[in-house]
Structures are given as C-alpha cells and as structure tokens.
C-alpha positions, 0 to 999 in steps of 0.5 A: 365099499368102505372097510367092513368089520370082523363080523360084517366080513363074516357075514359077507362070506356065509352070505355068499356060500348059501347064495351060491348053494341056493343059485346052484340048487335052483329049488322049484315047487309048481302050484303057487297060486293066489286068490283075493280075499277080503280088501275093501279097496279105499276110494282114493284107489278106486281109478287104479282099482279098476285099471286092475280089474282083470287081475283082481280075483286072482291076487292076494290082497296083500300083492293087489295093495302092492299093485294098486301103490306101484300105479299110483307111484309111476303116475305120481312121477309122471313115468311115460307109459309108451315105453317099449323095453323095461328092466326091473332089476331087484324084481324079488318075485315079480309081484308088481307086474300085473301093474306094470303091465296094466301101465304100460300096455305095450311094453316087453317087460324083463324081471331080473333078481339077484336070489330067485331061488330061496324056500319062503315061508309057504316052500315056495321060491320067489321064481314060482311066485314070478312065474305065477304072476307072469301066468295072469298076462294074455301074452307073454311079454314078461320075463323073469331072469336070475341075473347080477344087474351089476354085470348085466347087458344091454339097452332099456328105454326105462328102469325101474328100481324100487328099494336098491341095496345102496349101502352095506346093511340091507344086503346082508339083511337079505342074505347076500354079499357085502358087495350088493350094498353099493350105490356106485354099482348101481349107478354103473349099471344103470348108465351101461343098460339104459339107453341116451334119453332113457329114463330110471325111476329110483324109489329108496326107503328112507332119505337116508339112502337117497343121500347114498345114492347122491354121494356116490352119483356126485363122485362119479358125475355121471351123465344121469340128469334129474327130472323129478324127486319126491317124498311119496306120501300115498294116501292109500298105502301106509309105509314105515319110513318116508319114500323117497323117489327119483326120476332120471334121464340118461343124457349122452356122455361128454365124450360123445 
C-alpha cells in the first residue's frame, strides 16, 4: 500500500469505525422485493433475454439489464459453464445471481461481501437485496457471506471478480479502509481459494486498474497464466469507461 496522506489516513480511520459499526449493527429490514417495469430488451439481447425468462418479472429492469450484461460478458470470455464450486467475492447485494444461475446451472454458488449491512437509499441493506435474489432460485444452491476475501479460505473451481478495489481511492469511495484498495491482496487471495487449474475472471473499469493489477501480478510472479483479455464493448449495455476483462488459470506453483 503506498504512503497515504494526512486526509487519506483520516479517511481510512472513519471508514474503518462506521464499518466495524456497521458489521457489528448488522441492520436487516425483510420485505425487499422487485417487480419489472418498463425495459424494451434490444435485440441484440434477445437470446440471453430468454435464457432469463424465469426471472424476468420478478426484476427491476435496472437488475434484469445488469443480468442480461453479466451472460453476455461470461460467454464473451468463453468462462466454461460446467463449474461446479464459484466464488464472487465483492458480491455487493448479489444482484448478478439470477445470471449466474442461469449459466451455470449446475453450480453451488457463494456471494461473499465485505459491507452487507450499510441503509441504502430504499432502508434496505445490501443482505435483503442478496436475500431477495437468492429467494427467485428453485433450489437453494447460493449463498450469501459477509466475509474479508483477503482472509478467506478454501477451493473454488472459478472466481469471478467484477470491479475489485485495486488501488486506494475507490475503497474509500466505498466507505472502507484504505487497506481493501489492494491488487496484491487480490492476487493473494485468489492463489489461496482457487484450486490448480481453476479459473479467475477479473473485470476492472477502466485499463488503468488492469495496469494495477498487472504490476502488482508481475512483482509477485504468481502462478496466474492468462487465458484471455478483452475491452468488452457490450452493444447493449452503455458504460462510462472501457471494460476491461481477464481470464486466468491457476496453474500448479513451482514448488509442487
């Protein structure tokens, strides 16, 4: 983490109070629910619109546009669907699981986040949201964790990491320590909860956090080979910056 300033510090440290107040306080309000709207799905969406037909009414098109991006981005990147353990670490409120269910069918999915329990503008919490979305599934092969994936445990078949806080200034946008906002923690922890010849999907905002990610990915000369990278250029869903996405495999150490 490179040297913070007087008010960077400052930041850090009231970050870190009101989210330990927030971890503690774990605020809870039952009855969030979504129901569509008005969405005129573009045709370039049409196939993934229908691979999401179950869910449809029953999503706010805001979280239904969100999902219809997400399927487009996993088959853009040619992820394989026959993954059976997946991690999201950063989940938020879990609001890309209807997709990920839909793609991979098969698969027990884990949510894990960091800050579940801030009062969002509606006096919800990002947890009723998650539990929301985990409600719209047949069986319940999802799950939603409040956990630090910088010390979290365990093997996955496949990570998928959209947006991590590489660098100092968007965890403390987001109201969390100055220690979050680290590509080499990322990388870390994803050698120590993937599994030899797991894959990692990193989608970053911006190339600029992709060239963080590679730095800290080339000091550490990790065992992270890269399969595939992309500018995602969705022609259905507008972002204000360029995607940037990268696929890894988690190859065996040398000391193996």
């Amino acid at each position: 983490m490179e040297d913070l300033s007087l008010r960077e510090k400052w930041t850090s440290q009231r970050n870190q109070l009101f989210w330990q107040l927030r971890s503690k306080l774990r605020f809870q309000r039952p009855g969030y629910a979504e129901k569509s709207g008005d969405y005129a799905v573009p045709i370039m969406a049409a196939k993934f619109a229908k691979q999401l037909r179950p869910f449809a009414d029953k999503l706010a098109p805001r979280a239904l546009e969100k999902n219809l991006h997400t399927l487009w981005m996993l088959e853009t990147m040619g992820v394989k669907p026959t993954v059976l353990q997946i991690l999201e670490p950063g989940c938020q409120d879990f609001s890309r699981l209807p997709a990920l269910a839909t793609f991979f069918s098969q698969a027990e999915i884990t949510g894990l986040e960091i800050d579940p329990y801030p009062i969002l503008s509606d006096l919800h919490s990002r947890a009723d949201k998650a539990a929301y979305y985990q409600s719209l599934l047949p069986a319940r092969t999802a799950h939603y964790q409040a956990g630090d994936f910088f010390h979290w445990q365990g093997g996955y078949d496949l990570l998928l990491c959209f947006y991590p806080f590489v660098s100092l200034y968007p965890a403390l946008a987001w109201g969390l320590p100055a220690r979050y906002g680290s590509a080499a923690s990322w990388i870390e922890s994803i050698l120590r909860t993937l599994k030899v010849g797991g894959e990692a999907l990193l989608v970053h905002q911006g190339p600029w956090e992709e060239e963080s990610f590679d730095e800290a990915r080339a000091a550490l000369e990790p065992p992270l080979r890269l399969l595939r990278r992309e500018v995602l250029t969705c022609p259905f869903y507008a972002h204000p910056y360029p995607v940037c996405a990268s696929l890894y495999r988690r190859e065996a150490s040398a000391s193996n």
